[in-house]
BATOR-896998 format. One record per residue (C-alpha): residue number from 1; residue in one letter; y, z, x. Coordinates in nm, 3 decimals, padded with zeros to 5 digits. Layout:
    n  res        Y        Z        X
  NUM    A        Y        Z        X
...
END
This chain:
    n  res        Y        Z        X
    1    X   00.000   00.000   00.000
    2    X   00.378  -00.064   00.112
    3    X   00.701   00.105   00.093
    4    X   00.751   00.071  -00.291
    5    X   00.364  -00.033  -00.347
    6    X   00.201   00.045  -00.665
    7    X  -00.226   00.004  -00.631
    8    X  -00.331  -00.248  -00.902
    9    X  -00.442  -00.042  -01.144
   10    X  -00.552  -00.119  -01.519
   11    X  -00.659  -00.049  -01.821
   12    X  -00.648   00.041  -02.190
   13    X  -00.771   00.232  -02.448
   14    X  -01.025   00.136  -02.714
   15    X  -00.938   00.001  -03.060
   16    X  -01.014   00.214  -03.345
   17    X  -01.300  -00.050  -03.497
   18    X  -01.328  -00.422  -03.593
   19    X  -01.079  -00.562  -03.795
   20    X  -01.158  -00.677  -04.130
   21    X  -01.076  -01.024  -04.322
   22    X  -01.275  -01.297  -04.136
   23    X  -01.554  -01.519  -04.248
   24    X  -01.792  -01.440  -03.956
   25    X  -01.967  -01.764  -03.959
   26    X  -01.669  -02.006  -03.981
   27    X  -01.389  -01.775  -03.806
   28    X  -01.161  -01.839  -04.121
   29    X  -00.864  -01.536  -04.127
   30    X  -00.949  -01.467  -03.790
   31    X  -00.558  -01.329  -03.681
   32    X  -00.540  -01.130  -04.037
   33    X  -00.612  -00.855  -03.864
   34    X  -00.559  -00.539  -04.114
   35    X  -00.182  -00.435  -04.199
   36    X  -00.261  -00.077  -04.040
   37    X  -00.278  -00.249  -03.741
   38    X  -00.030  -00.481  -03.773
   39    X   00.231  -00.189  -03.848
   40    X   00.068   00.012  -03.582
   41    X   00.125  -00.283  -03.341
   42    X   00.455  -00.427  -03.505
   43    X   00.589   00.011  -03.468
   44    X   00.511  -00.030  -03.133
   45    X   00.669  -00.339  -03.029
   46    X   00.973  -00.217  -03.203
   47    X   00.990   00.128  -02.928
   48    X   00.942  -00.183  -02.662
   49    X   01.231  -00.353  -02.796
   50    X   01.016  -00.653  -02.828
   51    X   01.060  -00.665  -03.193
   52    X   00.769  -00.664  -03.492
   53    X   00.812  -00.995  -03.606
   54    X   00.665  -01.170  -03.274
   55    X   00.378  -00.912  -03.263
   56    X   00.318  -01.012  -03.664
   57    X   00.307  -01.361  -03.543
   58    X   00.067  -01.327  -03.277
   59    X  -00.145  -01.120  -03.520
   60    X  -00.121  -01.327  -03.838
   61    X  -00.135  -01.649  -03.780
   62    X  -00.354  -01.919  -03.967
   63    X  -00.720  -01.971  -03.834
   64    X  -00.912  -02.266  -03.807
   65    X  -01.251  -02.377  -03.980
   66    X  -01.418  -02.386  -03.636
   67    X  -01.320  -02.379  -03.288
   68    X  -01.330  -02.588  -02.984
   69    X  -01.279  -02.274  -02.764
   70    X  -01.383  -01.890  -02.782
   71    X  -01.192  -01.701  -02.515
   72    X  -01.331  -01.350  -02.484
   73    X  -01.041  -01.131  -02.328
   74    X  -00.633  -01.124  -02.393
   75    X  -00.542  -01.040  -02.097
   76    X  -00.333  -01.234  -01.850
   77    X  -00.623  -01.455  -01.762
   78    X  -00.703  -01.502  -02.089
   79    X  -00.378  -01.569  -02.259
   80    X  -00.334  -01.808  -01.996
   81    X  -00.700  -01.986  -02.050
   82    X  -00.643  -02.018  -02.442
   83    X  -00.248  -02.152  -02.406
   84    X  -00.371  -02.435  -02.181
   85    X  -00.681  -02.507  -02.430
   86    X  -00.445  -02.487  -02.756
   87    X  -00.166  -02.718  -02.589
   88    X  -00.487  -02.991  -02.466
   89    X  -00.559  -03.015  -02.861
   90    X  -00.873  -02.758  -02.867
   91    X  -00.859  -02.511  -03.129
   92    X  -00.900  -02.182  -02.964
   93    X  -00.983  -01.838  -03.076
   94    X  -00.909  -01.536  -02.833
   95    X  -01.181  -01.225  -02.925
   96    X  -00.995  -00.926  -02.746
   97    X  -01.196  -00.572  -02.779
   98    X  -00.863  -00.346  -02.782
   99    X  -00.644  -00.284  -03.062
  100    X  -00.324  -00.484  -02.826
  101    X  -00.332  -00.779  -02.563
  102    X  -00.260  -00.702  -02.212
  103    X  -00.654  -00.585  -02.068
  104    X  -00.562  -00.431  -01.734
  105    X  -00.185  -00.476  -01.841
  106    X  -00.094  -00.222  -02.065
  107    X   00.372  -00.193  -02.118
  108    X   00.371   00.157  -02.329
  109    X   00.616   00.466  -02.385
  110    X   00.609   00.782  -02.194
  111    X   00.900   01.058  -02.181
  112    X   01.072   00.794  -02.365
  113    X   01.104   00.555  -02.139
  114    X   00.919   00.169  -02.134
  115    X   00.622   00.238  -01.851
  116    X   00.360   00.012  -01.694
  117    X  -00.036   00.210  -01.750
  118    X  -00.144  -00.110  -01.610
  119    X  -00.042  -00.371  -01.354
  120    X   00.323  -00.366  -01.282
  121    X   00.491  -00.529  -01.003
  122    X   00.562  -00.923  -00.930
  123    X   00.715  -01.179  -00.694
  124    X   00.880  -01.508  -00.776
  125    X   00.678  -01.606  -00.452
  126    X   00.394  -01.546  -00.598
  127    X   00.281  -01.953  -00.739
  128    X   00.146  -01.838  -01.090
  129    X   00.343  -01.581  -01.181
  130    X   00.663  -01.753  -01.045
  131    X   00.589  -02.062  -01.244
  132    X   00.577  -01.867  -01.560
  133    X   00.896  -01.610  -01.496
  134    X   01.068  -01.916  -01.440
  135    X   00.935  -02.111  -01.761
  136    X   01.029  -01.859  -01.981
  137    X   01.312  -01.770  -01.801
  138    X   01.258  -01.367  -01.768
  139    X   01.444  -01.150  -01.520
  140    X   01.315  -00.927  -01.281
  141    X   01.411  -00.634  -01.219
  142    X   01.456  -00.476  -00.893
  143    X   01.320  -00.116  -00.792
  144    X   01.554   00.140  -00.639
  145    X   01.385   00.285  -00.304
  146    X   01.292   00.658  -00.250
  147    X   01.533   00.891  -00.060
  148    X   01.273   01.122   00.120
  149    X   00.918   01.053   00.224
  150    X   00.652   01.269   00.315
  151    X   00.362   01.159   00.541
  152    X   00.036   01.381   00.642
  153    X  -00.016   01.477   01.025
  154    X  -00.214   01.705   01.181
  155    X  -00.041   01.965   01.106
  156    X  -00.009   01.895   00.761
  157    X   00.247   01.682   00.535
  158    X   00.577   01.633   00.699
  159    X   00.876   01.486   00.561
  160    X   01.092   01.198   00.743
  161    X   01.358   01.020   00.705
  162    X   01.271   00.699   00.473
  163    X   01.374   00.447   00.783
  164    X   01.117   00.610   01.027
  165    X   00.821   00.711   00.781
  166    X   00.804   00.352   00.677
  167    X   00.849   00.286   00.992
  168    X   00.579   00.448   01.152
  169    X   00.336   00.353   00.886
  170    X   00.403  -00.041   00.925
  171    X   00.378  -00.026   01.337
  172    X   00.059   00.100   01.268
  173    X  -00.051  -00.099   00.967
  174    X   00.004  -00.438   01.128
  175    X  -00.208  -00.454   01.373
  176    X  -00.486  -00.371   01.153
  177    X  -00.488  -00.732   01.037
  178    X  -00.485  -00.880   01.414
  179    X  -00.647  -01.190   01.413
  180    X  -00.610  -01.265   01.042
  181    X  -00.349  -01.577   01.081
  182    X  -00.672  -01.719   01.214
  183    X  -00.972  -01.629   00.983
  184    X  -00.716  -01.630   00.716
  185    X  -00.483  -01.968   00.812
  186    X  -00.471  -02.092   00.471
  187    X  -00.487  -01.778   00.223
  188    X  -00.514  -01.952  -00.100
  189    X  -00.843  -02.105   00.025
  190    X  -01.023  -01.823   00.128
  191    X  -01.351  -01.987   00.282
  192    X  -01.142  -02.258   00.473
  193    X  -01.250  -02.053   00.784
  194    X  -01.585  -01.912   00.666
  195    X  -01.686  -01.966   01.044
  196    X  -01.482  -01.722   01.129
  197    X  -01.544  -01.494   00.796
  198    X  -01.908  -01.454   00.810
  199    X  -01.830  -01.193   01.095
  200    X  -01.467  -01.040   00.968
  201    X  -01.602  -01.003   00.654
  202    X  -01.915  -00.776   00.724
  203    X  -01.687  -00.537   00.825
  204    X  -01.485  -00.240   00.599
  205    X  -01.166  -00.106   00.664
  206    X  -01.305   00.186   00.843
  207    X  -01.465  -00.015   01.074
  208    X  -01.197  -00.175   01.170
  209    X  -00.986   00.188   01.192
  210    X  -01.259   00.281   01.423
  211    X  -01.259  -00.006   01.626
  212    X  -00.832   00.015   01.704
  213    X  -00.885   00.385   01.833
  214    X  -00.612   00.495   01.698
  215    X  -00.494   00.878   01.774
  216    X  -00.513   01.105   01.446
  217    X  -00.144   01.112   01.436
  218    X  -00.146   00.724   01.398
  219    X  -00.452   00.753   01.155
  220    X  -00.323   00.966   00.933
  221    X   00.007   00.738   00.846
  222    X  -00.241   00.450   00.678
  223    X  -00.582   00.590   00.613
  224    X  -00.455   00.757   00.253
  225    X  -00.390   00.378   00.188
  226    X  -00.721   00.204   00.316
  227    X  -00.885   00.446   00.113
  228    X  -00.689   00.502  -00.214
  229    X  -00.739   00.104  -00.202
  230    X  -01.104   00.101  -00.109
  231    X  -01.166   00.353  -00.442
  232    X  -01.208   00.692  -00.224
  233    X  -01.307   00.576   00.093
  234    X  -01.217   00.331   00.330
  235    X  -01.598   00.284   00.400
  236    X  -01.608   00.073   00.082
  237    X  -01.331  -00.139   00.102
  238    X  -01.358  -00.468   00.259
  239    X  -01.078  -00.563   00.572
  240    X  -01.069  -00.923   00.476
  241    X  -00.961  -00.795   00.122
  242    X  -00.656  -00.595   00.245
  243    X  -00.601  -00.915   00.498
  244    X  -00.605  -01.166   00.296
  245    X  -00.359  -01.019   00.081
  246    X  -00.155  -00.957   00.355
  247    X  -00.208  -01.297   00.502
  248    X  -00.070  -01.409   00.124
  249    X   00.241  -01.195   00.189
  250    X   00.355  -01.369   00.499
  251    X   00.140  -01.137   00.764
  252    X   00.478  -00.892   00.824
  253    X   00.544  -00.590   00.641
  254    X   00.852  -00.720   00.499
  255    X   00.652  -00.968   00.281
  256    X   00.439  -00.740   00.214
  257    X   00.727  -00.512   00.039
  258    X   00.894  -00.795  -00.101
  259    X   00.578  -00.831  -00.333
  260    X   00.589  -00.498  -00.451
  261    X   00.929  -00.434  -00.550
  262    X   01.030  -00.648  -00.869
  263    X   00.923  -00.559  -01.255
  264    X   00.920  -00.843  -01.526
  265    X   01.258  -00.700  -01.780
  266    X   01.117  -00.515  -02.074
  267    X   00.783  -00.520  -01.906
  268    X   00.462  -00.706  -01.840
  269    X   00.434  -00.734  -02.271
  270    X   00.739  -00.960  -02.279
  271    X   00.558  -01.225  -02.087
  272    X   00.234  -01.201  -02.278
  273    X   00.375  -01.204  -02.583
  274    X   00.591  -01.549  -02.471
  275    X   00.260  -01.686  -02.340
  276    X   00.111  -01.651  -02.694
  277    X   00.363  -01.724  -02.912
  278    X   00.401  -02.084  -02.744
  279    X   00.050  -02.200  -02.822
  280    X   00.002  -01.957  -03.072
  281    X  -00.442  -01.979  -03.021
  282    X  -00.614  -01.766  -03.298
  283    X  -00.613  -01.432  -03.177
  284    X  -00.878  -01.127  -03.294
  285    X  -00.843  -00.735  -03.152
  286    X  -01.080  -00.485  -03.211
  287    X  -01.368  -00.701  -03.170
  288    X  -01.561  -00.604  -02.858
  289    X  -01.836  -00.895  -02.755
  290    X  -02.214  -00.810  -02.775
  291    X  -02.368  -01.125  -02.687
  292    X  -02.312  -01.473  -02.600
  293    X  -02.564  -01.730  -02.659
  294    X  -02.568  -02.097  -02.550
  295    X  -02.980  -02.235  -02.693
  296    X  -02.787  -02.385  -02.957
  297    X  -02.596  -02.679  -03.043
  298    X  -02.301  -02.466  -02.983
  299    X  -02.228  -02.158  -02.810
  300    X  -02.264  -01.860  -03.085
  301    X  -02.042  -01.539  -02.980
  302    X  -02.170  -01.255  -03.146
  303    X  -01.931  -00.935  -03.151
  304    X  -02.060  -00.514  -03.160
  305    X  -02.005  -00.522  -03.496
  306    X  -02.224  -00.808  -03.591
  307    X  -01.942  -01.090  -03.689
  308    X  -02.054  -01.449  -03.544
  309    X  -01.848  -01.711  -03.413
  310    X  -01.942  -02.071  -03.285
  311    X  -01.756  -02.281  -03.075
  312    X  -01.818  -02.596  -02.811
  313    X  -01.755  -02.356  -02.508
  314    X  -01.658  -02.004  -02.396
  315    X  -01.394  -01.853  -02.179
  316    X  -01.542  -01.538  -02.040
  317    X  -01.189  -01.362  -01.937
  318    X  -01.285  -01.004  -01.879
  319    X  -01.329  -00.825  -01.558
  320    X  -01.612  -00.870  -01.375
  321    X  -01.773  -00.532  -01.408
  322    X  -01.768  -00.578  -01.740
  323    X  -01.974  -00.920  -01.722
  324    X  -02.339  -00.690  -01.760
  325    X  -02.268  -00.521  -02.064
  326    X  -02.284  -00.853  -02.251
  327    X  -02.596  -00.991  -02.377
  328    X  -02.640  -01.354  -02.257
  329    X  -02.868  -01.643  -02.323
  330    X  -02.945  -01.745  -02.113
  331    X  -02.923  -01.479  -01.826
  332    X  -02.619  -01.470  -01.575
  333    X  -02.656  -01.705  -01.252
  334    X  -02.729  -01.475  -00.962
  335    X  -02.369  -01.473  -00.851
  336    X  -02.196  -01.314  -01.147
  337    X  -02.506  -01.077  -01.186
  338    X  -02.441  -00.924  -00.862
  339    X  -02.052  -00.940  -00.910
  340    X  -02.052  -00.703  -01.224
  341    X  -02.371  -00.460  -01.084
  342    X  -02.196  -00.463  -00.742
  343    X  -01.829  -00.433  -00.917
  344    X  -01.547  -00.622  -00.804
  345    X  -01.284  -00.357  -00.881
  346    X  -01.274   00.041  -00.789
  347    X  -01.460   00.297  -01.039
  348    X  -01.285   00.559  -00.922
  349    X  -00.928   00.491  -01.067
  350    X  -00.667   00.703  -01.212
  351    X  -00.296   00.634  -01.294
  352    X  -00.081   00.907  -01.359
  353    X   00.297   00.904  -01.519
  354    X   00.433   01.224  -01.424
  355    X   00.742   01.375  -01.609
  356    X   00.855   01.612  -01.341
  357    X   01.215   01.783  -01.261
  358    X   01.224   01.754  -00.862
  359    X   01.387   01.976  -00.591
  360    X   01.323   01.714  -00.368
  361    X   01.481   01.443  -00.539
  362    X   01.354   01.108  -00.533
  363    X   01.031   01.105  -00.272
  364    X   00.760   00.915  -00.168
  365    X   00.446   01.085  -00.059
  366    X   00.166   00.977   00.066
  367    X  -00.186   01.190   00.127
  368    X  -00.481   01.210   00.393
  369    X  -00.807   01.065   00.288
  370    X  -01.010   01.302   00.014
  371    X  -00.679   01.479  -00.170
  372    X  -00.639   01.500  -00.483
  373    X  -00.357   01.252  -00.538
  374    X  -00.392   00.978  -00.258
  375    X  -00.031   00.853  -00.340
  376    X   00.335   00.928  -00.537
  377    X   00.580   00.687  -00.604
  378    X   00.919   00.752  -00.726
  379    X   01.035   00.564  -01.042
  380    X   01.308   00.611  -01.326
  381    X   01.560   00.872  -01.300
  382    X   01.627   01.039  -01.651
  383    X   01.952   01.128  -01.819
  384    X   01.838   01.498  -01.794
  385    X   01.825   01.509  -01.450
  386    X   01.426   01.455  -01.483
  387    X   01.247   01.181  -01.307
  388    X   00.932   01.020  -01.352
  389    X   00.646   00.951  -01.049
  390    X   00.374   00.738  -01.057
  391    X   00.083   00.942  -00.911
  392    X  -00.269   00.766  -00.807
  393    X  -00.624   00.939  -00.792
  394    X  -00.916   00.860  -00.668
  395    X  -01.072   01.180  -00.679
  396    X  -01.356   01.229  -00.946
  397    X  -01.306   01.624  -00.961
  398    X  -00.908   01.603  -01.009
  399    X  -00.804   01.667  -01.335
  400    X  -00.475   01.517  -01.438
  401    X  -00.477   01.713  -01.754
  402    X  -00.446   02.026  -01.571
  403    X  -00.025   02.044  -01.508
  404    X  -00.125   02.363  -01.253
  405    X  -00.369   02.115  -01.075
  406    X  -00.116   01.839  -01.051
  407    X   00.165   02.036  -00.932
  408    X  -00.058   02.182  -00.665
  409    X  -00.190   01.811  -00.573
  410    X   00.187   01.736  -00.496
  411    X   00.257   01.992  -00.326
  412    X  -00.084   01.919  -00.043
  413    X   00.136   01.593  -00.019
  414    X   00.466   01.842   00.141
  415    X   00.660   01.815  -00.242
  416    X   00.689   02.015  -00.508
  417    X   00.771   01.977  -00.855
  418    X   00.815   02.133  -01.171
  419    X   00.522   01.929  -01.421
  420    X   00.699   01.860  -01.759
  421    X   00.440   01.603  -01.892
  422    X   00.188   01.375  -01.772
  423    X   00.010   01.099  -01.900
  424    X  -00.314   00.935  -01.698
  425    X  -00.548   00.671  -01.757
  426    X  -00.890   00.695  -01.594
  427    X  -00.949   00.297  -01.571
  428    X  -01.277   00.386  -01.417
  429    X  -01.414   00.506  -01.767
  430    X  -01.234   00.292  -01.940
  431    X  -01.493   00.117  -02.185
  432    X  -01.342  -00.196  -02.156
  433    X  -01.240  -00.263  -01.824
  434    X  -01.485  -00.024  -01.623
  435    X  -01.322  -00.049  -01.310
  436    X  -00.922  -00.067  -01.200
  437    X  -00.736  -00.268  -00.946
  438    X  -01.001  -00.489  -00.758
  439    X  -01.080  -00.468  -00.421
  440    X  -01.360  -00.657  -00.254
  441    X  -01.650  -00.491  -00.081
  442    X  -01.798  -00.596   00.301
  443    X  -01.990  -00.897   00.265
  444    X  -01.867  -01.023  -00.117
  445    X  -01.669  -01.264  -00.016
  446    X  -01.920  -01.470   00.218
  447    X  -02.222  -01.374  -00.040
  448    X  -01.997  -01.433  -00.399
  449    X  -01.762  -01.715  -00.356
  450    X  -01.706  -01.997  -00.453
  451    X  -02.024  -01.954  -00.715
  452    X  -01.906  -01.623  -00.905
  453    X  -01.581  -01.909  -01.012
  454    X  -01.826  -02.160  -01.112
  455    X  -01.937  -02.180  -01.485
  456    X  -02.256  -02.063  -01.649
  457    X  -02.366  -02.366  -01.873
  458    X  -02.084  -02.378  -02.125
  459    X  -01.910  -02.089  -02.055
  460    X  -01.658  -02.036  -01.783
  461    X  -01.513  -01.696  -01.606
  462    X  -01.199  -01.599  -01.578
  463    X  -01.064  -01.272  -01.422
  464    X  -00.826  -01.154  -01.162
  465    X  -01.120  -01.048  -00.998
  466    X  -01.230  -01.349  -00.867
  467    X  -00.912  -01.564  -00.803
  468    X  -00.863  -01.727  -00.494
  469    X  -00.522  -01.598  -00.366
  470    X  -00.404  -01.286  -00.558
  471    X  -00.704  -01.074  -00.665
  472    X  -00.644  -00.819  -00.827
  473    X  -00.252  -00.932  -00.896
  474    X  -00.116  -01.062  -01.210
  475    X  -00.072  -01.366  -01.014
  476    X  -00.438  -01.394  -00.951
  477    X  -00.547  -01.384  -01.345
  478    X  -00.284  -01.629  -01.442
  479    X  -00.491  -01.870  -01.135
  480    X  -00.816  -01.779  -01.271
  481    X  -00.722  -01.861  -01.655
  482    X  -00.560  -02.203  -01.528
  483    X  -00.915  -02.261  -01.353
  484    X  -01.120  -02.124  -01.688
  485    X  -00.949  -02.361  -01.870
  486    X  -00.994  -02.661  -01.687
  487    X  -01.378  -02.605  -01.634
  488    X  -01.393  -02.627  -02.011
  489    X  -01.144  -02.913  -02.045
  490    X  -01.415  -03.078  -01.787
  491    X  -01.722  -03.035  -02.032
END
């Protein structure tokens, strides 16, 4: 992570059952989904100052007798996947299992202010993302940096001034990705060196650690981010994930924290919600997927709570550890079977918004390997005099419930602060997403790619997970849903 870095986190909440008001075998009222929902929805959009008559229309609209395309997902790379299908002439349905759109992208409320649960932070660098800021012409807005930071050393947290802890941490965290301009020369084609790969990539971020030698001093400014990253240990993460996103952001720090300091205005839901409403695909919440069968004539799409729908082909655009709780017919290929047992994103993810009033202001702080909270970011300064942090865990025992136990997790990172309110999302146990921000293990890029992209019959995957530049990034999802799409225009 970088100066103003937020981990790519995600995740939602489950919907509180299947909609009603569809004919399961023809799809017909599809978008009716019922007006508790739609208030709940249109309530909600109005506290986002997004307005209920857009999230009506994306709820509401008229369905068609059959479909040309099922997308299973409304996420980024799934809104993306069923604009491009609708705008090529198919007529596309989008199942999504949550009662909202977003997946791993989730603009809510907290302490009364807009927040991001989910994935937050974009560049106009970035190709995809860029593209579509620009095409629907929404601002960005820019982050305002912390005044203090706090960094662990041997002798426990210590605080420094902003210029030198960031300092410190990036003349160590460069060199980590030594010799990536080579094994990495063209980072939006991953493989283009695989010669060089098949080595880098058997190797995890700790192995590479190891191999600099780095004094504990040194250590101890970057291993709380190789292993908050990795999911709890740096053991697990892959180095050629960390480089190639690094490689993406121009190999220097400063490109690296360039791409984590802008916010789409009024949040990642704005975007969404202009994706959808300019193709306007058929669009069902609350209806989980059980199965996916292609024997037929058609693919049949079968949801938990028994509805049926048929279509030519399928866009399969949920993450890719949720890939094995679906039924299909037949099985996965061996490449997306080992993707979702294996997971492509972290199981051990937590988000916290914490509502805090702060003697020390606005700080960053940053933790060892095994704390509680790995990371705290500074973000909105209230008219109270409150702020809010966003806090990351990868700690299975920490409790973000508990305001004692956070408090006391800030103050192992050399902070304290006085807990008003938190709110946390364990993307880890989320039902639907089973995993947070992605990040590759040793060996999955050499032993998944480029098969895990490639469709399965009549059904194609899309997921942030498995893009070729960004994984894991907004960016990423919107390039997978492109790709989706255009497997399926190919059929």
């Amino acid at each position: 992570m970088s100066t103003d870095q937020e981990n790519k986190r995600a995740a939602g909440q489950e919907g509180p059952g299947p909609a009603g008001g569809a004919d399961p075998a023809t799809g017909a009222g599809a978008r009716g989904v019922s007006r508790r929902t739609v208030a709940k929805s249109a309530a909600a959009a109005a506290v986002l100052g997004l307005g209920a008559a857009r999230t009506a229309s994306a709820a509401q609209g008229p369905a068609a007798a059959h479909y040309d395309a099922i997308v299973i997902g409304a996420g980024f790379a799934g809104v993306t996947a069923a604009r491009e299908l609708t705008a090529r002439g198919a007529r596309t349905l989008i199942l999504e299992a949550r009662n909202r759109i977003g997946g791993r992208t989730w603009t809510d409320t907290f302490a009364g202010q807009r927040v991001e649960i989910g994935g937050t932070w974009v560049e106009d660098t970035q190709p995809h993302i860029g593209r579509e800021i620009r095409r629907y012409g929404i601002p960005l807005t820019e982050d305002i940096p912390p005044e203090r930071t706090f960094f662990p050393t041997p002798d426990g947290p210590r605080e420094f001034g902003v210029e030198e802890g960031f300092g410190r941490m990036g003349a160590v965290y460069e060199p980590i990705f030594d010799g990536s301009r080579q094994y990495f020369e063209r980072p939006y084609e991953p493989l283009h060196r695989a010669d060089l790969l098949r080595t880098v990539d058997r190797l995890s971020l700790r192995d590479r650690l190891d191999r600099m030698r780095l004094s504990r001093s040194d250590e101890l400014l970057v291993v709380g981010q190789t292993s908050v990253y990795s999911g709890g240990s740096s053991d697990d993460g892959a180095l050629t994930m960390l480089a190639q996103q690094w490689a993406l952001a121009g190999w220097s720090n400063e490109g690296w924290n360039n791409t984590m300091r802008y916010r789409l205005e009024n949040g990642t839901y704005r975007l969404l919600t202009a994706m959808l409403d300019d193709q306007a695909p058929a669009l069902l919440l609350n209806s989980p997927v059980a199965g996916v069968d292609q024997r037929g004539a058609r693919v049949t799409v079968t949801t938990r709570a028994g509805r049926v729908f048929r279509a030519d082909a399928v866009v399969m655009a949920i993450p890719a550890n949720m890939w094995r709780t679906i039924a299909f017919t037949p099985g996965l290929p061996e490449a997306q079977a080992t993707a979702s047992r294996q997971g492509l994103a972290v199981t051990r993810a937590t988000k916290l918004w914490i509502h805090a009033r702060s003697p020390a202001g606005r700080f960053y702080a940053q933790a060892a390997e095994g704390f509680p909270l790995s990371l705290l970011i500074p973000d909105k300064r209230l008219a109270d005099g409150s702020q809010l942090f966003i806090g990351f865990s990868v700690d299975p025992a920490f409790d973000p419930s508990d305001h004692g136990a956070v408090r006391r997790a800030v103050r192992l990172l050399g902070a304290d602060i006085e807990v008003i309110d938190v709110r946390a999302q364990d993307w880890g146990n989320d039902p639907y997403a089973r995993g947070g921000w992605t990040f590759r293990k040793p060996g999955q890029l050499i032993s998944l790619y480029p098969a895990v992209q490639r469709p399965h019959g009549r059904v194609a995957f899309a997921s942030g997970d498995i893009a070729d530049g960004w994984s894991g990034y907004i960016d990423g999802a919107i390039e997978s849903g492109l790709r989706g799409a255009g497997q399926i225009l190919a059929m």
